[in-house]
C-alpha positions as CSV (number, residue, x, y, z in Angstrom):
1,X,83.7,105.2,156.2
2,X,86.5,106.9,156.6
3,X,87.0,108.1,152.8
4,X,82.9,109.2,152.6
5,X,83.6,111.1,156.0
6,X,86.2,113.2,154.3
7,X,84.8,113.7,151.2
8,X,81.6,115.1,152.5
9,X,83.6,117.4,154.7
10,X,84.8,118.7,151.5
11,X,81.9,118.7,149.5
12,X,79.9,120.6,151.9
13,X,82.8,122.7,153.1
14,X,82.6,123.9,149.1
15,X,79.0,123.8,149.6
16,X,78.5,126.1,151.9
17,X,81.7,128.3,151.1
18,X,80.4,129.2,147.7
19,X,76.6,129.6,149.3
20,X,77.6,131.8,151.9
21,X,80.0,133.7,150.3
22,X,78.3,134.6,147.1
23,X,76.4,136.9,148.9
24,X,79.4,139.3,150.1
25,X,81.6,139.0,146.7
26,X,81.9,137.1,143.5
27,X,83.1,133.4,144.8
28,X,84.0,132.8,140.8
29,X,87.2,135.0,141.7
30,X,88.1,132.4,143.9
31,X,88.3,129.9,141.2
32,X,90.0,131.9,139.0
33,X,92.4,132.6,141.6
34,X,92.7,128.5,142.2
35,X,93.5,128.5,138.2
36,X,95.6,131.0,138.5
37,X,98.0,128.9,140.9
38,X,97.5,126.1,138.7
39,X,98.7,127.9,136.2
40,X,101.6,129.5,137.6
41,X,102.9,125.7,139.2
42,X,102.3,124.6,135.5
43,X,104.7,127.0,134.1
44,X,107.2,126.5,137.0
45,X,107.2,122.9,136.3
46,X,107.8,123.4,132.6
47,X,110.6,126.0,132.9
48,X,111.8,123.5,135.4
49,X,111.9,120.9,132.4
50,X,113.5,123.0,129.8
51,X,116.3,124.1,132.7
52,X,116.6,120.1,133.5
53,X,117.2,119.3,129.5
54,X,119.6,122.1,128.9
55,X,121.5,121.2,132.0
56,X,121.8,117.5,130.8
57,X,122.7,118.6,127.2
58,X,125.8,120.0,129.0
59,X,126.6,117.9,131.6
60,X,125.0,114.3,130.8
61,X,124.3,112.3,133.0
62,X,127.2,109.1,133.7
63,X,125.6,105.8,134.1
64,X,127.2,103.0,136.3
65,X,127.7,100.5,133.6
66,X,128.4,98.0,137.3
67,X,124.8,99.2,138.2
68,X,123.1,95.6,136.8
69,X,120.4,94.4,139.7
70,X,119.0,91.3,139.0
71,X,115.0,92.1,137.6
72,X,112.1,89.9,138.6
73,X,109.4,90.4,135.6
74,X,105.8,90.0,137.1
75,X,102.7,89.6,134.2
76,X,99.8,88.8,136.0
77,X,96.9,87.5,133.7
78,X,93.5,86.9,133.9
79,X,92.0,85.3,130.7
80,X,94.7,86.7,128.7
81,X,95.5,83.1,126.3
82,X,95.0,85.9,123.1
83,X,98.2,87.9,123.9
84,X,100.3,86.8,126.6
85,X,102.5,84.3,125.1
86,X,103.7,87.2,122.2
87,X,104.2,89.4,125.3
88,X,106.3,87.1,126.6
89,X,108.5,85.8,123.7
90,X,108.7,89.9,123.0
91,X,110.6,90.4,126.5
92,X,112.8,87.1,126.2
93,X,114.6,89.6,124.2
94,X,115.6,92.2,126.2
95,X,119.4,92.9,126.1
96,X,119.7,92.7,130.1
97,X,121.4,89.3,131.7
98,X,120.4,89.3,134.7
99,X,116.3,88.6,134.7
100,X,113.9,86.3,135.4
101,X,110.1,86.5,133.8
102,X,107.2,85.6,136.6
103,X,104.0,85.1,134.6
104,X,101.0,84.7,137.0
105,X,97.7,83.1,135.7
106,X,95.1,84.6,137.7
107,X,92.4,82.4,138.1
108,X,91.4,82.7,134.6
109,X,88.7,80.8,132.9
110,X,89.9,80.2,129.6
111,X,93.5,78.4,128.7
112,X,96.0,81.4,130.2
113,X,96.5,78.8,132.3
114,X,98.0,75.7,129.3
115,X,99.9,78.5,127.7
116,X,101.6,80.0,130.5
117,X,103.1,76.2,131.6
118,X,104.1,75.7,128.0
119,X,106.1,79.0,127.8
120,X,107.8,77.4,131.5
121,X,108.6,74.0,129.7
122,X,110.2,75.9,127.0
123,X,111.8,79.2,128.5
124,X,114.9,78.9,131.1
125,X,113.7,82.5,132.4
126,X,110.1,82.1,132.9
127,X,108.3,80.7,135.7
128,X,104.6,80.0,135.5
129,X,102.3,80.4,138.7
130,X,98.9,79.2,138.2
131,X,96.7,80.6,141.1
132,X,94.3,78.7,142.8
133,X,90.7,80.0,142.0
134,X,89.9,80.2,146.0
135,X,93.0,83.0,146.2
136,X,92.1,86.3,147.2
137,X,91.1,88.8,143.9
138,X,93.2,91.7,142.5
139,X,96.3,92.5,141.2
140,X,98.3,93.2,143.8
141,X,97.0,89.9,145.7
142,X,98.9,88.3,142.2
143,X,101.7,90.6,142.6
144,X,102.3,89.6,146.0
145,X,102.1,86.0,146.0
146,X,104.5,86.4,142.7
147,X,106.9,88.4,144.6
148,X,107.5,85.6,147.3
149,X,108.7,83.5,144.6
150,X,110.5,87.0,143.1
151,X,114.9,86.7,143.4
152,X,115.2,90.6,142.1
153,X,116.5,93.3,143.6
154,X,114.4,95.0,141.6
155,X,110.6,94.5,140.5
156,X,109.5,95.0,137.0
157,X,105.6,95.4,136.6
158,X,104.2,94.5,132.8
159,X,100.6,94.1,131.6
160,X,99.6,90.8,129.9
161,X,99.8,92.9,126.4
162,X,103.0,94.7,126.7
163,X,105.7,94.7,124.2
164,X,109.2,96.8,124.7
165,X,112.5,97.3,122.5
166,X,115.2,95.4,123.7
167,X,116.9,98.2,125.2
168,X,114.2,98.8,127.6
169,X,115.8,98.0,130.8
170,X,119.6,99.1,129.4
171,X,117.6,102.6,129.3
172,X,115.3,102.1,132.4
173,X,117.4,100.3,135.4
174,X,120.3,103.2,135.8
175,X,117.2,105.8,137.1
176,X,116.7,103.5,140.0
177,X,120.3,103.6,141.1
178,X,120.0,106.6,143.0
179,X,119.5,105.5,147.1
180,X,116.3,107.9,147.5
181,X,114.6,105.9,144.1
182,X,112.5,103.8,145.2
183,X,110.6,103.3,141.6
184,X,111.1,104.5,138.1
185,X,108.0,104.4,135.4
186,X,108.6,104.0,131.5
187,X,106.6,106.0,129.0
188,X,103.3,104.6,128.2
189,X,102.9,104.3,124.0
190,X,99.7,103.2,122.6
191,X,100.6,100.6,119.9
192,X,97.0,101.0,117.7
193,X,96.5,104.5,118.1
194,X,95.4,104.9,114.4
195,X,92.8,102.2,114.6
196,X,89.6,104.9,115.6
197,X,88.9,107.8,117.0
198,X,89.1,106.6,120.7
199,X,92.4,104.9,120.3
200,X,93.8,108.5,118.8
201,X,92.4,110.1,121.6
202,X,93.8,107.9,123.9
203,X,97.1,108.2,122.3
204,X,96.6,111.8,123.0
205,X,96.1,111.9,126.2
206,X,98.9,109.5,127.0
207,X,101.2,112.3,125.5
208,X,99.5,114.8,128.1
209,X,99.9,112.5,130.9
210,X,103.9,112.4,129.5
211,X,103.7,116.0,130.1
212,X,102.6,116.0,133.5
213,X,104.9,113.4,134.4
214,X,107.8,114.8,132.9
215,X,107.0,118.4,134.4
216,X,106.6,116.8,138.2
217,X,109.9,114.5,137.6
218,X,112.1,118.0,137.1
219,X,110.7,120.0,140.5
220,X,111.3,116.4,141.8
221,X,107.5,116.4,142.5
222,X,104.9,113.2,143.2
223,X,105.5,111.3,139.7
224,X,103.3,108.4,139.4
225,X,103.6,104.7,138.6
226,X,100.9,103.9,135.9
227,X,101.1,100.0,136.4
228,X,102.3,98.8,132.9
229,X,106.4,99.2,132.7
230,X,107.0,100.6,136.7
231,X,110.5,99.2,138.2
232,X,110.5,99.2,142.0
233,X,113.5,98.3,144.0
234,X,113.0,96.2,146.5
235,X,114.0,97.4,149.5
236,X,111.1,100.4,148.8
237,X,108.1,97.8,148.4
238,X,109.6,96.5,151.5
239,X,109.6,98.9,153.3
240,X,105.7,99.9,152.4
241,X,104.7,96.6,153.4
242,X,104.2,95.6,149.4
243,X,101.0,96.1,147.3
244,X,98.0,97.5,149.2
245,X,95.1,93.9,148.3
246,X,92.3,96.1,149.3
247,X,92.9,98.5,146.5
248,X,91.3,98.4,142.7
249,X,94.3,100.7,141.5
250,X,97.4,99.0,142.1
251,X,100.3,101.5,140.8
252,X,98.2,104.5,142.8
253,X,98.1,103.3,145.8
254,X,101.6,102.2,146.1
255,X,102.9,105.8,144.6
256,X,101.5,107.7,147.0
257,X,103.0,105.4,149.7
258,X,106.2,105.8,148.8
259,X,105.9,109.5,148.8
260,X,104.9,109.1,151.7
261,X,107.5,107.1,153.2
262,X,110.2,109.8,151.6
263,X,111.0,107.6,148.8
264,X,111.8,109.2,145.3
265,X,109.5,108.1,141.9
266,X,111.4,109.0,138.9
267,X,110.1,108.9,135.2
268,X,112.0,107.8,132.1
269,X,110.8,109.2,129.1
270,X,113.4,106.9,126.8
271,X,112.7,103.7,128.1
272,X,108.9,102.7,126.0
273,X,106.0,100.2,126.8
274,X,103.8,99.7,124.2
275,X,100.5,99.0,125.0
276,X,97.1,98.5,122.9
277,X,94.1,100.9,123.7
278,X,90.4,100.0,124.4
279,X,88.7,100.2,120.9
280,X,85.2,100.5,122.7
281,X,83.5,103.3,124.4
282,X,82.2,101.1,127.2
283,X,84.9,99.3,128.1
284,X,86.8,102.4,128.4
285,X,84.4,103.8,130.6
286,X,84.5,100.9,132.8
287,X,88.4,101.5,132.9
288,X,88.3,105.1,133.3
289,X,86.2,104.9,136.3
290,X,88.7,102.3,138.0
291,X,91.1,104.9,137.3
292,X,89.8,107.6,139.0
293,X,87.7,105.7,141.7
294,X,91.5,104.2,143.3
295,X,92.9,108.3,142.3
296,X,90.0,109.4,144.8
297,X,90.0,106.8,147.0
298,X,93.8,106.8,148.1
299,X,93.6,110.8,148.4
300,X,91.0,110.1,150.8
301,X,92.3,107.5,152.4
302,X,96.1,108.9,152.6
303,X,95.5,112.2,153.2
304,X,95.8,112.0,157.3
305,X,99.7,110.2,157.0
306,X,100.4,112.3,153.9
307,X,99.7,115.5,156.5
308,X,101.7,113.9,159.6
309,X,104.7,112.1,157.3
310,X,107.9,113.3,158.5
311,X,109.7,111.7,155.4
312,X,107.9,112.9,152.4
313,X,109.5,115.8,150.7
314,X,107.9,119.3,150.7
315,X,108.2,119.3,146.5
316,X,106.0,116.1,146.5
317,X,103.9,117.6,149.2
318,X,103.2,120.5,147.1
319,X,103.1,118.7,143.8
320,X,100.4,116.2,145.0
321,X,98.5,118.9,146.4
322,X,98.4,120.4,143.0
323,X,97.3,118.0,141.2
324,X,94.5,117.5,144.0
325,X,93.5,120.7,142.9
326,X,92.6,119.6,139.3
327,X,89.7,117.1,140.9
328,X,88.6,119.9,143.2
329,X,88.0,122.6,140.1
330,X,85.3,120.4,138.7
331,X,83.3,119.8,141.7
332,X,83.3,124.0,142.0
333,X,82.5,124.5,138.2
334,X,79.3,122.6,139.3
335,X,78.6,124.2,142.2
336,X,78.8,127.3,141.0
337,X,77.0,126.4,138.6
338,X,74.0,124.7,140.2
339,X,73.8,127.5,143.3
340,X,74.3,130.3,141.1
341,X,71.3,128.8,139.1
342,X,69.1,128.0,141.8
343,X,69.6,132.0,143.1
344,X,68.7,133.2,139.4
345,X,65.8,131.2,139.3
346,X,64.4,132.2,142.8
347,X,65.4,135.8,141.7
348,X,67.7,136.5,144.5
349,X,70.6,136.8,141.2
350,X,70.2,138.6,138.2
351,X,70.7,136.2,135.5
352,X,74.1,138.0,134.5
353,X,76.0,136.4,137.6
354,X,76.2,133.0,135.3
355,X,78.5,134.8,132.9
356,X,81.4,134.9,134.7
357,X,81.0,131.3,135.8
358,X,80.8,130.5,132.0
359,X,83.7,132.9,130.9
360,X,85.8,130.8,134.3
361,X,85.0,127.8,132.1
362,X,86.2,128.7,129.0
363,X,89.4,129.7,130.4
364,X,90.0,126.2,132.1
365,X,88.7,124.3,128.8
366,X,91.4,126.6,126.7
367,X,94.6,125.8,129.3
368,X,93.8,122.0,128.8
369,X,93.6,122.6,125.0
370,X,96.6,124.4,125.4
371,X,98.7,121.8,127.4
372,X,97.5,119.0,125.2
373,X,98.2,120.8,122.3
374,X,101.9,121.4,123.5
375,X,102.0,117.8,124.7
376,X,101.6,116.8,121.2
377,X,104.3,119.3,119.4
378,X,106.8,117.9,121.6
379,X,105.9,114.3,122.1
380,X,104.6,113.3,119.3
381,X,106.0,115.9,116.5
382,X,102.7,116.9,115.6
383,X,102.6,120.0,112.5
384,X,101.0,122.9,114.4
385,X,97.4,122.2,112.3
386,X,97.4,118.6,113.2
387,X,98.3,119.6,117.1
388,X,95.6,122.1,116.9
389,X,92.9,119.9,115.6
390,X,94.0,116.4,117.6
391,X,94.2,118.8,121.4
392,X,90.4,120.1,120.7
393,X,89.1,116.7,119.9
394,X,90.9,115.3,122.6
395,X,90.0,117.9,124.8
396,X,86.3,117.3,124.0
397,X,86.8,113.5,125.0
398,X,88.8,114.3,127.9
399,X,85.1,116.5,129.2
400,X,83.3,113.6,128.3
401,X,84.7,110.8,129.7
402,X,86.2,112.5,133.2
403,X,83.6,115.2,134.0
404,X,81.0,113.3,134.5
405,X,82.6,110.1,136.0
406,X,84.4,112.2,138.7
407,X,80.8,113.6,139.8
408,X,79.6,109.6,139.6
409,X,82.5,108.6,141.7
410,X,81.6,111.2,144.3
411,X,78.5,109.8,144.4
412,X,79.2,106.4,144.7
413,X,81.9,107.3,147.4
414,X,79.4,109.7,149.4
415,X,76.7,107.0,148.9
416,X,77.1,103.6,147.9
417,X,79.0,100.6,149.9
418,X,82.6,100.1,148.6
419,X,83.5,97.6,146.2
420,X,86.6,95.9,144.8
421,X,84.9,96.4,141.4
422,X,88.0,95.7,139.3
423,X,87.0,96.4,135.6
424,X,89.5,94.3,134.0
425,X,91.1,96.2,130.6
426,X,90.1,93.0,127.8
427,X,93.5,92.3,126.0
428,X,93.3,91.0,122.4
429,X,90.0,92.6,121.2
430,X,91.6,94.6,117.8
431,X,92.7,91.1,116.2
432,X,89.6,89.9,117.1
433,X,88.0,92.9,115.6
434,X,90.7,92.8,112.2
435,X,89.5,89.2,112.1
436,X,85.7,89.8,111.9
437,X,87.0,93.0,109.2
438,X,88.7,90.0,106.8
439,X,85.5,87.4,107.5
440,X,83.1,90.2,106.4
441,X,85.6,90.6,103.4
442,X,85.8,87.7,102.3
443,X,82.1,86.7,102.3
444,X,81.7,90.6,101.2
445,X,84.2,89.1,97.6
446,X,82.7,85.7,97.4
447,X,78.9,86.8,97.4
C-alpha cells in the first residue's frame, strides 16, 4: 500500500503539473531542463572517471597481499541439473586458499538435487544444501538459510551458470578491504553474445550498464550489486539485517540498504563473471520486468529512510536521485504526450505544440545512442562503424523492451495486488538449442 500511495502521489503530482502548467508556459522546457541536469551529472561522472584512471596510472593503487578473508561461495539453484555442476568444477579453480563453495538446491523439480550431493561427495570445498520444498520461496530466503551454514568473512554471490578466470577473486577481494566497503560487484560479460540478435543486444547493454557503474564508482556514487559475482563482507549484511525475503530482486534491494546504512558499494571492472544471455524474446521479457518491478519497488519502498538516513553519503544521495530521474523522464515523455494530444484534439492547442515534445524526444533517444555508442569504443573495442551501428540497434531494443514495461509496471503497482512473481532466468537453453541445430543436421544429411 505503501509503494502504490507514493507512486500515485507522483504520477498525478506530474499529472497535474504538466496540466496546469501548460497553460502559462511550455512544460517541455522543463524536461529539457531535467535532461539537461542529466546531462551535465553524466559528464561530471565521466570526467570524474578519466581523472580516477590518470590518477591511478600515476600512483597505483598497493594491495595488502595479508588482506585474504576467508570467502563463503553461495549458488542457489532451482532446476539448474543442465549447468550447475560445470559452474562449479569452473570455480574449484580459483587461485584463492581460503574458500568454501555453498551450492543450495532450491526446491527444484528435476535432479539439481542428485548432482549437487555428488559434487559434495567428491569436492573437500563444497557443501550441498538441499532445501526442503515447504521452505519459504526466493532467493534471498536460499541465501539466508545458506549463510547460517556460511564461515566467510566475506560472501560471494554466483548464479547457477557462472564461470570466472581463476584470478577472479586475486582481482576482486582487495576492493572490499577498505572499512566503509561493505560490497564490491564484478563486471558482468555475456558468454554467447554472438549467438542472435538479442544476445548481442544484451551484450550491449551490459557494456552500458559498465559505464554507468563505472561513472558512479569514481564520484563515489550509489553503485549497484547486479546479483551474479557481488562480494559482501559480512559485517555489512549484518548490519542490514541480511537479504530482504519479501523482495523479487535480491542484489537491489540490499544495495540500496547499504547506502542507506552509509556503507560504500564499489565496482571492479577487472575481476569478470561470465554469464549466458536469454536467447528468447519472452523469457527476456519476463526477466526484464523482474528487473525493473524490484528497481521501482525498493525506490518506493526506501525512499522515506533514504530521506531521514543520517549515514548515507550526500554523493550517493545525489547519485541515486539521478538515476531516479531516468524512470521519471519516461512517465513525462508520455504525459506530455497524451495531454498535449488530448488539448490538440479538443482544439484548445494548435497542433504545432507536439513538436517540441517530439524534437525533446529525439534529443533523449540520441544521448542514449550516444552513451551506448561510447560504452562500446571503450569496453568492448568496437571500430567506430561497428559502435555506431551496434548503439542504434541496441538503442532501438533498449525502447522496446523498457519503455513499455516501465509504463506496465506502473500499472500493476498503481493497480494490481503485489506478488512475489519471481520469473526465474532458465539456465542451459543455448546447448539445448545447438543440440536441436545438430539433430536437424543430421536428419537434414541422412534424408
Amino acid at each position: 500500500m505503501k509503494e502504490r500511495i507514493i507512486l500515485f502521489i507522483i504520477v498525478f503530482g506530474l499529472g497535474i503539473f504538466i496540466y496546469i502548467f501548460q497553460s502559462y508556459f511550455n512544460t517541455v522546457w522543463g524536461l529539457a531542463f531535467l535532461c539537461a541536469l542529466m546531462t551535465v551529472y553524466a559528464l561530471f561522472s565521466s570526467l570524474a572517471y578519466k581523472i580516477k584512471k590518470r590518477k591511478l596510472q600515476k600512483y597505483p593503487t598497493v594491495i595488502n597481499e595479508d588482506y585474504k578473508p576467508f570467502v563463503s561461495i553461495m549458488i542457489p539453484a532451482h532446476d539448474e541439473e543442465s549447468v550447475i555442476s560445470n559452474t562449479v568444477e569452473n570455480i574449484l579453480n580459483l587461485d584463492y586458499e581460503n574458500f568454501e563453495i555453498i551450492v543450495i538446491d532450491d526446491r527444484s523439480t528435476d535432479n539439481t538435487a542428485s548432482v549437487i550431493k555428488d559434487l559434495e561427495k567428491k569436492h573437500d570445498k563444497v557443501i550441498a544444501l538441499i532445501r526442503d520444498k515447504s521452505a519459504f520461496p526466493g532467493k534471498s530466503a536460499v541465501l539466508n538459510d545458506a549463510l547460517k551454514l556460511a564461515k566467510g568473512e566475506a560472501i560471494l554471490v554466483f548464479d547457477a551458470d557462472a564461470t570466472v578466470d581463476s584470478d577472479f577473486l586475486k582481482k576482486l577481494v582487495p576492493q572490499l578491504e577498505p572499512k566503509d566497503v561493505g560490497a564490491v560487484q564484478a563486471r558482468k560479460v555475456i558468454r554467447n553474445k554472438d549467438f542472435n540478435w538479442l544476445t548481442r543486444c544484451q551484450s550491449n547493454e551490459y557494456s552500458f550498464d559498465v559505464h554507468l557503474q563505472l561513472s558512479r564508482d569514481s564520484v563515489k556514487g550509489a553503485v549497484e550489486l547486479r546479483g551474479n559475482g557481488e562480494l559482501i563482507k559480512r559485517k555489512a549484511l549484518e548490519d542490514i539485517g541480511g537479504w530482504n525475503n519479501y523482495t523479487i530482486t535480491d542484489d537491489l534491494d540490499m544495495s540500496t540498504r547499504l547506502h542507506i546504512k552509509g556503507w560504500d558499494v564499489r565496482f571492479c571492472l577487472d575481476a569478470v563473471v561470465y554469464e549466458e544471455a536469454i536467447i528468447y524474446v519472452i523469457p527476456l521479457f519476463r526477466q526484464r520486468r523482474r528487473w525493473l518491478e524490484g528497481t521501482i519497488r525498493r525506490y518506493l519502498e526506501y525512499s522515506g529512510a533514504a530521506l531521514r538516513s543520517k549515514d548515507m553519503s550526500l554523493r550517493a544521495s545525489v547519485d541515486m536521485m539521478a538515476y531516479i530521474s531516468e524512470f521519471i523522464m519516461p512517465l513525462w515523455c508520455v504525459m506530455e504526450f497524451l495531454i498535449r494530444g488530448f488539448k490538440v484534439l479538443a482544439k484548445d492547442a494548435p497542433p504545432h505544440t507536439l513538436y517540441s515534445s517530439i524534437f525533446i524526444s529525439c534529443i533523449i533517444g540520441l544521448g542514449f545512442f550516444t552513451a551506448i555508442r561510447y560504452a562500446l569504443r571503450r569496453y568492448d573495442n568496437f571500430d567506430r562503424l561497428k559502435a555506431i551501428k551496434e548503439a542504434f540497434v541496441t538503442s532501438i531494443y533498449l525502447l522496446i523492451i523498457w519503455f513499455p514495461l516501465e509504463l506496465f509496471i506502473c500499472f500493476k503497482i498503481l493497480f494490481l495486488k503485489k506478488d512475489m512473481n519471481w520469473g526465474k532466468t532458465a539456465h542451459g537453453l543455448i546447448r539445448e538449442e545447438e543440440a536441436s541445430q545438430k539433430e536437424k543436421e543430421k536428419i537434414r544429411i541422412k534424408n
